[in-house]
C-alpha positions as CSV (number, residue, x, y, z in Angstrom):
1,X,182.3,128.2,164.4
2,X,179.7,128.6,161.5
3,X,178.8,132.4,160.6
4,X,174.8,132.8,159.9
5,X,173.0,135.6,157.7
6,X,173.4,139.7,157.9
7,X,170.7,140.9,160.2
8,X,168.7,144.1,159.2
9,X,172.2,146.2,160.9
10,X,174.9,144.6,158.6
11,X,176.1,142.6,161.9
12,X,176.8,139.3,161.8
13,X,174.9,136.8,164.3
14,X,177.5,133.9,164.7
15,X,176.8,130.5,165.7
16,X,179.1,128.9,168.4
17,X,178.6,125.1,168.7
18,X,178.4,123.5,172.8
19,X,178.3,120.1,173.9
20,X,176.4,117.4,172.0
21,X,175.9,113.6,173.5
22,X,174.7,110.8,171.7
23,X,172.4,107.6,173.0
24,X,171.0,105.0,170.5
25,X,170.9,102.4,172.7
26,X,168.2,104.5,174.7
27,X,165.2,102.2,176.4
28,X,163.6,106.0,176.2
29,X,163.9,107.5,173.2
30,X,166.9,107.2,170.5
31,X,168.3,111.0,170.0
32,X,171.2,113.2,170.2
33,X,171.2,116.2,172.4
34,X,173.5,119.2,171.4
35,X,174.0,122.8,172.3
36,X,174.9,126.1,170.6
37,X,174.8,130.0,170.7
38,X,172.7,132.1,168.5
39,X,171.6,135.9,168.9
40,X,172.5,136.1,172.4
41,X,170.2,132.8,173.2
42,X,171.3,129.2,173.8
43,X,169.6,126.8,171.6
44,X,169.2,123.0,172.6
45,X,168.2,120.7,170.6
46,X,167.0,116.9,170.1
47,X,167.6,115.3,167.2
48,X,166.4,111.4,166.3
49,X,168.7,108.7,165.4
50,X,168.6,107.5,161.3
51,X,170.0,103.9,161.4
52,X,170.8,103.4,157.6
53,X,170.9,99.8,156.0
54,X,174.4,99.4,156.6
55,X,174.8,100.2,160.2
56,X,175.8,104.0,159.7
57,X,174.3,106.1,162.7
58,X,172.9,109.7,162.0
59,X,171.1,112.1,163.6
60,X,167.6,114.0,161.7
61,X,169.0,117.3,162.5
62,X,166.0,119.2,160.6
63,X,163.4,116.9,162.0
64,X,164.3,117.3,165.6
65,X,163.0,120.0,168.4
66,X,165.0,123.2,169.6
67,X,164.1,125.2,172.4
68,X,165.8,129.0,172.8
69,X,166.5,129.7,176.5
70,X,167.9,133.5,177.6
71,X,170.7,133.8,180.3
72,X,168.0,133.9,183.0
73,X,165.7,130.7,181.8
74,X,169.2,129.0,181.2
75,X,170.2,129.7,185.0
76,X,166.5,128.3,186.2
77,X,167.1,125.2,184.4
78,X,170.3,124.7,185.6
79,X,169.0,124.9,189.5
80,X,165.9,122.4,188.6
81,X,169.0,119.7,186.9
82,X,170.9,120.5,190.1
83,X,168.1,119.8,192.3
84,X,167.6,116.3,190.8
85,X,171.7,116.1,191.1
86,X,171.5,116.6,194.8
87,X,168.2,115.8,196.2
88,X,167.7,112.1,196.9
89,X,165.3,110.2,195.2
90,X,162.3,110.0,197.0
91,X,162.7,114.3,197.5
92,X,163.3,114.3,193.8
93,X,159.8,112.8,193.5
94,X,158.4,114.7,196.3
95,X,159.5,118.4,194.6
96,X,158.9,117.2,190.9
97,X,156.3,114.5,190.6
98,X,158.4,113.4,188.5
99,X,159.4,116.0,185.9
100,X,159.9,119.8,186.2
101,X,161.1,122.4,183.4
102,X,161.1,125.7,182.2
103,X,158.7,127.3,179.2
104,X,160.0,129.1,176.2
105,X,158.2,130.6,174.2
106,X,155.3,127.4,173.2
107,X,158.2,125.1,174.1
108,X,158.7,123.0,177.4
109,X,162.1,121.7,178.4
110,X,161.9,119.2,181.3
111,X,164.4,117.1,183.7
112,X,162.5,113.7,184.3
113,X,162.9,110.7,186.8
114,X,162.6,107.8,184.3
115,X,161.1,105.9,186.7
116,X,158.1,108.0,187.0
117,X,157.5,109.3,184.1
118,X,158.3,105.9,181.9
119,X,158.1,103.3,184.7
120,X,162.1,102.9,183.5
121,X,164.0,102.5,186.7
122,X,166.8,101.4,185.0
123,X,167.5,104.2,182.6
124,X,169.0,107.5,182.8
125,X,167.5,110.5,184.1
126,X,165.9,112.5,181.2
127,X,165.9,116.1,179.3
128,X,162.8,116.3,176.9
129,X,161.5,119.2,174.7
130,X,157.8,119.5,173.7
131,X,156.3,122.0,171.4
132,X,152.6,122.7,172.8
133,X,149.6,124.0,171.2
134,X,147.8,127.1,172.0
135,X,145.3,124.7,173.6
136,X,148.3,123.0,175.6
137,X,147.9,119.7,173.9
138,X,151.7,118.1,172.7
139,X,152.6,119.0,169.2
140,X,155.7,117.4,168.7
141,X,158.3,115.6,171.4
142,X,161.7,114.2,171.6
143,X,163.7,113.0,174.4
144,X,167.3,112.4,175.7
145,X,167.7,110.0,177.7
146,X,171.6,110.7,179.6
147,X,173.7,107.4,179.6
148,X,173.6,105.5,182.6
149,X,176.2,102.8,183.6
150,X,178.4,103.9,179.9
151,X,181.4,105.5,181.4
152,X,183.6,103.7,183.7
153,X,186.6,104.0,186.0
154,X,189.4,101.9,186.2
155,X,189.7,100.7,189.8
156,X,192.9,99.1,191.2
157,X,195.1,99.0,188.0
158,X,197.7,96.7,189.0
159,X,201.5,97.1,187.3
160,X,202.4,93.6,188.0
161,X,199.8,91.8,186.6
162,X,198.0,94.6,184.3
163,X,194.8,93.4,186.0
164,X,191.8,95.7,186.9
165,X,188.4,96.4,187.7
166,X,185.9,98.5,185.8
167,X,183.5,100.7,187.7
168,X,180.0,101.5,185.8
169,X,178.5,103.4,188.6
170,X,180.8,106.1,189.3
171,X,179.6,108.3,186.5
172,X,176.1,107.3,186.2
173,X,175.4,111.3,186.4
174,X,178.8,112.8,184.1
175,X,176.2,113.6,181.2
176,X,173.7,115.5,183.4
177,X,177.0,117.2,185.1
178,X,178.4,118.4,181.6
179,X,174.5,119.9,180.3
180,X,174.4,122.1,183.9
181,X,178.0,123.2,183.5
182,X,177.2,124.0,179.7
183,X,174.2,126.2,181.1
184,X,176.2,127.9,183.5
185,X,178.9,128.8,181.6
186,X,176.5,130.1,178.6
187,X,174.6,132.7,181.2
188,X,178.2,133.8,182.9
189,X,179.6,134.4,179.6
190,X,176.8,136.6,178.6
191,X,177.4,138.9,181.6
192,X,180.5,140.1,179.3
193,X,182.6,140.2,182.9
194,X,185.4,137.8,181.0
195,X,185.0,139.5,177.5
196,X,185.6,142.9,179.6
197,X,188.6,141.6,181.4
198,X,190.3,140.6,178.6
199,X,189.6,143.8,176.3
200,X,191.0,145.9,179.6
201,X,194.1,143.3,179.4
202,X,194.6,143.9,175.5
203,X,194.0,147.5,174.7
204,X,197.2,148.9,175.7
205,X,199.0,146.5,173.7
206,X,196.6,147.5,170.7
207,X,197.2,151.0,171.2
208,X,200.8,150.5,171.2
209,X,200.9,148.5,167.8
210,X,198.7,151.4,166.5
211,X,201.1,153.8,167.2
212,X,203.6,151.7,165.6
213,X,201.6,151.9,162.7
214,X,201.3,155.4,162.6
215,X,197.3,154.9,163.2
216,X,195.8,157.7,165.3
217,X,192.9,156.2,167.3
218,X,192.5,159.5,168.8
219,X,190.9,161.3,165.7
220,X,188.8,158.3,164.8
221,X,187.1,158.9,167.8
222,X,183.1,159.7,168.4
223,X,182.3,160.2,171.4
224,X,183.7,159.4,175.1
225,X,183.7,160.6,178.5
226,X,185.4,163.5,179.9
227,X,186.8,163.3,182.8
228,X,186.2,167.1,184.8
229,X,186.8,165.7,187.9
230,X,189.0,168.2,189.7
231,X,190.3,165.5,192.2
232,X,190.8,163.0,188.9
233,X,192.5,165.7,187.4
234,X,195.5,166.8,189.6
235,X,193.9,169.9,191.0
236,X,192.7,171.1,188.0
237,X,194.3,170.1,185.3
238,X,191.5,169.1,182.9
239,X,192.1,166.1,180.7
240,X,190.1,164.0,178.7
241,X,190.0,160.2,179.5
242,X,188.3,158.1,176.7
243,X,188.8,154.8,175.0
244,X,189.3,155.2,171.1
245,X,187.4,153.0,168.3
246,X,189.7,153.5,165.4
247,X,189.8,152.5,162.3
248,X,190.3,148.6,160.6
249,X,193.7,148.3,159.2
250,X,194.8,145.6,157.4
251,X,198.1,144.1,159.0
252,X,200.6,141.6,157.8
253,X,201.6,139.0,160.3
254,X,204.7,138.9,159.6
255,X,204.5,143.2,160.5
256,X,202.5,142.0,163.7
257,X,205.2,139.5,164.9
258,X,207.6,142.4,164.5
259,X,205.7,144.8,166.4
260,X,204.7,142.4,168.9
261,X,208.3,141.2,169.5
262,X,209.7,144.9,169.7
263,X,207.0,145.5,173.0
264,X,208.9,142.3,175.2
């Protein structure tokens, strides 16, 4: 994880890196595709292949196209890759002449049937990102084209004889698969429903090493709910029910592992 500048507040705007898959042997077009996390946003980007003089493959990272997608544009696209997933191929033509996206800002990211779009039957269905003009006319375009006929199974493995036979259809769509499970898992994250669960999980043991330490969350508290409930208060007896901030403390591990191991 790779930590980016100080925002305006002091708080730090981490970058988390996804997925990224790589095709230079691409009839389409020669690029890396690769995800990551920025300011609450999940940037995708297409980066073209640099084929050097001897042989080394990298990838023009600051010459390629990003497009930003928020929780809800990331769960649209995810339905339009999982409609060209399940839908055969003449529906997939039927619903998307061809190609079908979602706008971002003056970006477009699309799903494509190579076949349409390229007159590639042959190739691998297709993401592309395309940066438009006020005017609607194509600025700048990159595509990645998801590897078709690359991964294999190995069918009938036989102990005897060590003989087998490799199947090159069975995950013609594993790329396309792994980009809608990396959308879907970027939008549920950012409901904070996991991040909750675990902080509910963890806080009694923090409180507990606090009072170990002799830290009283309690008076580093500002602010909290009250509970005046009489029927959440045994009949009136009025307590307050808040979760405490507290302070940063520096702990040594080895002091940690002591706590810890004291608690089991």
């Amino acid at each position: 994880m790779a930590f980016g500048n100080f925002d305006n507040q002091q708080q730090s705007t981490p970058t988390v890196y996804g997925y990224s898959f790589f095709n230079k042997e691409s009839i389409i077009d020669k690029t890396m595709i690769s995800f990551s996390m920025w300011r609450n946003n999940l940037k995708i980007s297409i980066s073209p292949v640099i084929e050097s003089e001897n042989g080394e493959t990298r990838y023009d990272t600051k010459n390629g196209i990003s497009v930003y997608l928020t929780p809800q544009k990331a769960k649209m696209f995810e339905a339009l890759i999982n409609q060209f997933l399940q839908a055969s191929k003449e529906e997939q033509q039927a619903l998307t002449q061809g190609n079908i996206g979602v706008a971002s800002g003056n970006n477009l990211i699309t799903v494509e049937d190579p076949e349409v779009v390229y007159g590639k039957p042959e190739a691998g269905i297709v993401i592309s990102i395309k940066k438009l003009n006020e005017n609607g006319q194509i600025e700048q375009a990159y595509s990645y084209e998801t590897r078709k006929g690359f991964y294999n199974a190995i069918v009938g493995f036989d102990p005897k004889t060590a003989g087998y036979t490799q199947d090159f259809d069975h995950f013609n769509t594993l790329e396309l698969e792994m980009i809608s499970l990396q959308l879907r898992e970027y939008y549920t994250a950012m409901s904070n429903a996991q991040a909750y669960s675990n902080i509910s999980h963890t806080q009694p043991y923090l409180n507990k090493i606090a009072a170990k330490l002799g830290v009283d969350l309690d008076s580093n508290y500002n602010g909290g709910y009250k509970n005046k409930s009489y029927f959440n208060n045994g009949g009136g007896n009025n307590q307050a029910t808040h979760t405490s901030a507290g302070t940063t403390e520096s702990i040594q591990s080895s002091e940690l592992d002591s706590i810890m191991g004291s608690m089991q």
